[in-house]
Each structure stands twice: as structure tokens, then as C-alpha cells.
N, C-alpha and C positions, 0 to 999 in steps of 0.2 A: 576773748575768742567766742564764749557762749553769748555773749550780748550780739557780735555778729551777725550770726549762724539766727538768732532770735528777726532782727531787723530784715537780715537777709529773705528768712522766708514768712515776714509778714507782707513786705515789699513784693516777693513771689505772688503773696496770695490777693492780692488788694492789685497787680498787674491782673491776673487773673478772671478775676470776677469781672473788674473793668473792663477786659477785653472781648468779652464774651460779644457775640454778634447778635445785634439786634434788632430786628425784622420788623418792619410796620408793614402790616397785612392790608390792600387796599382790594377792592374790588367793585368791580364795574360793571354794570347789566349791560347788553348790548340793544342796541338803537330800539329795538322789536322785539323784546324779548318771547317765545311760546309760551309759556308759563307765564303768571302772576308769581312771580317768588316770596316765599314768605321766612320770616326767620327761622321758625321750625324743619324745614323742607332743606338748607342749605346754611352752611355757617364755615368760618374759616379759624383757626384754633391753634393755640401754640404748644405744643407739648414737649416734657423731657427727651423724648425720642427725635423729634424734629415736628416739622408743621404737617398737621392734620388737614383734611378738608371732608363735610362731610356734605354729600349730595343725594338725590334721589337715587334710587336702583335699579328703576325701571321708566317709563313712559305712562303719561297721563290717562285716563280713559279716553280723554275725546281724541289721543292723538293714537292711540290702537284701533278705534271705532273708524277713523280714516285713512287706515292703512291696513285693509284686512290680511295684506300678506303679513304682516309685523303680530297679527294677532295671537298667532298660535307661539310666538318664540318667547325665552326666558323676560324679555323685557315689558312682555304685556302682561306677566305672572301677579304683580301688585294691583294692576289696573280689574284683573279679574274680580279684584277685594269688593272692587268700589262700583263698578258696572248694575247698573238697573234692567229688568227685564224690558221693560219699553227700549234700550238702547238697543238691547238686541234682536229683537222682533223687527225694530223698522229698518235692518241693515239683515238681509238674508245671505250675505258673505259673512259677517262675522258672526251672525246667529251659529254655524256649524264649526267655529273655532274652539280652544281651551278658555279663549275668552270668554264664551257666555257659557261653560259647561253646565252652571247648573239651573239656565234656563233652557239647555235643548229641548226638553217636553214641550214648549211653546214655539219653537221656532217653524214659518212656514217650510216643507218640505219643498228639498235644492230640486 
């Protein structure tokens, strides 16, 4: 009976592991992608939890610098990082957003 009870749940366990589901992660840029995607910036990832995916957080600078309503919201909060003072002087919409806040001293007056 203990040899059973033994085969039994090695048989359990070796079903188990075997049956686990396994996921081939594929991914596809589309035709035009806005972005250059780079490996750093985006990645897809399997974890104990389930699958990961890790993306940007926010919107590029050139794509807040062209959409000055977009400038002041959470999504142009990174772009703020990377923005030059030349970007914001020669755009006097975004010069007065959170996007260029700390080149306002420079900005022509709205």
C-alpha cells in the first residue's frame, strides 16, 4: 500500500509540472510604429505571478511638444526630464505648460 500511495503521488507530481501552461510571448510593432522602440523602454516577461509587461509611463518629448494640450497632464510628467530649453522657447504654447517649468524664465511672454 505505501509503495502505491509513493508512485501514486510521484505520478501526481510529474502530471503536474507537466501540465503547467506555457506561454510563448510574441510581439509585434505595428506597421508605423511613433517610437523607435528600444529593448530597455519595453520588454515582455514571465513571472511566478503571471506575465508581466513592462512599458513606458508616459509620452515622448517630441510627442508633448506637439500637443500642447497633452503637456500639462501626468503623461508628459517624464518628458519634463528630458525637454531642452530651445524646445520650449520655440513652442510659446508649451513654453507656459509643467512641461517646460523650469525653463519659464526664458519663455516669450503669452
Amino acid at each position: 500500500m505505501f509503495v502505491v500511495e509513493i508512485l501514486f503521488n510521484l505520478l501526481f507530481l510529474v502530471c503536474c509540472i507537466q501540465g503547467l501552461p506555457q506561454v510563448k510571448l510574441l510581439s509585434k510593432l505595428p506597421e508605423n510604429p511613433i517610437e523607435t522602440p528600444a529593448p530597455d523602454v519595453w520588454a515582455w516577461g514571465a513571472h511566478p505571478n503571471g506575465l508581466g509587461y513592462k512599458a513606458r509611463d508616459g509620452l515622448s518629448v517630441d510627442q508633448c511638444l506637439k500637443n500642447p494640450a497633452l503637456a500639462d497632464t501626468l503623461l508628459c510628467e517624464g518628458a519634463a526630464e528630458e525637454v531642452d530649453v530651445f524646445q520650449c522657447v520655440q513652442n510659446s504654447q508649451v513654453c507656459q505648460t509643467k512641461l517646460c517649468n523650469k525653463f519659464r524664465s526664458f519663455c516669450p511672454s503669452p
